[in-house]
Each structure stands twice: as C-alpha cells, then as structure tokens.
C-alpha positions in Angstrom: 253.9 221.1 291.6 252.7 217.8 292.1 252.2 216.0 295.2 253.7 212.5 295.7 253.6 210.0 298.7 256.3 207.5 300.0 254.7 205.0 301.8 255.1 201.1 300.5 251.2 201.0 299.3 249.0 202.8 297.7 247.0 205.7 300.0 243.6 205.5 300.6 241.5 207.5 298.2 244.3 208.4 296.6 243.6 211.3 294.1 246.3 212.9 291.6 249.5 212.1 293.6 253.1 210.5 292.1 254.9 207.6 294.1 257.6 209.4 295.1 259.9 206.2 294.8 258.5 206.2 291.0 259.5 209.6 290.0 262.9 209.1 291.9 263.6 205.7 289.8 262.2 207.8 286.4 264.4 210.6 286.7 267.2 208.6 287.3 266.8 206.8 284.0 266.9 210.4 283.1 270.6 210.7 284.5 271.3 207.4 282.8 270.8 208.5 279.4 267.2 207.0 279.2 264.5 210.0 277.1 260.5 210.0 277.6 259.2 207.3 275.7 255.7 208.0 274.0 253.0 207.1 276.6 250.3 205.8 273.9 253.2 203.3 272.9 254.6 202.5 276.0 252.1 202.6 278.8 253.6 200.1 281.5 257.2 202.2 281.2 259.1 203.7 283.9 260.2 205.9 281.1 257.1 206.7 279.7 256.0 210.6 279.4 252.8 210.6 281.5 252.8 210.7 285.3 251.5 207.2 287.1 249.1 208.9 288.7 248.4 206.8 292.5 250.3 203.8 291.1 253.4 201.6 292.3 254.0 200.4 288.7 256.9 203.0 288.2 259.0 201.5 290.9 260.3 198.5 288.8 261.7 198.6 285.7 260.1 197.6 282.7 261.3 194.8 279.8 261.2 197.9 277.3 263.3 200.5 280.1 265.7 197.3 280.5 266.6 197.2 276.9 267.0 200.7 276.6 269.8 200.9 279.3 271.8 197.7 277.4 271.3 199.9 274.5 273.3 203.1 275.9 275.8 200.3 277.7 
C-alpha cells in the first residue's frame, strides 16, 4: 500500500509518498473513461501509469488528459 499525504505543499524530506489530491484526480479520470497512458510517452500526465512520487504535478490536468476527455465527450 502506498502512503500519500494531503497537505497543499510538498513534505519535508519527502520520500516515496502519492499526493493524495493526485491519486484522487487520477482515478477519477479512471471513472471518466480516461485509461493509463504509457509513462515513457506521457510523463507530465495525470493519466500516466507511474506514480508521481512527492509531487503536486498530478493535481491539474494536463493538455494531453484534456484532450482525452473531449475525446470520450
């Protein structure tokens, strides 16, 4: 299981942890329709397949993760 953290910046010596406000936004893409995008293609995407591990980065939508949801509607 991994651990995550909710506070509004990143922890001090933050080691291995998921924001918790990022993995809530990427699952919902999830519930959206939105799949795991290849993270060697797409490494500044919510949707991408690898954890951001002690980053905020997940908690705003990328141009790419934008696209996808016009896509599907």
């Amino acid at each position: 299981m991994t651990k995550s953290f909710a506070t509004d910046s990143k922890p001090t010596n933050c080691i291995n942890l998921a924001d918790l406000e990022g993995v809530a936004r990427y699952e919902r893409g999830h519930t959206l329709g939105l799949g795991d995008l290849n993270t060697n293609n797409h490494p500044n995407l919510t949707m991408r397949e690898a954890a951001f591990d002690c980053s905020l980065e997940a908690r705003w939508l990328g141009k790419g993760d934008i696209k996808g949801l016009n896509d599907l509607y």
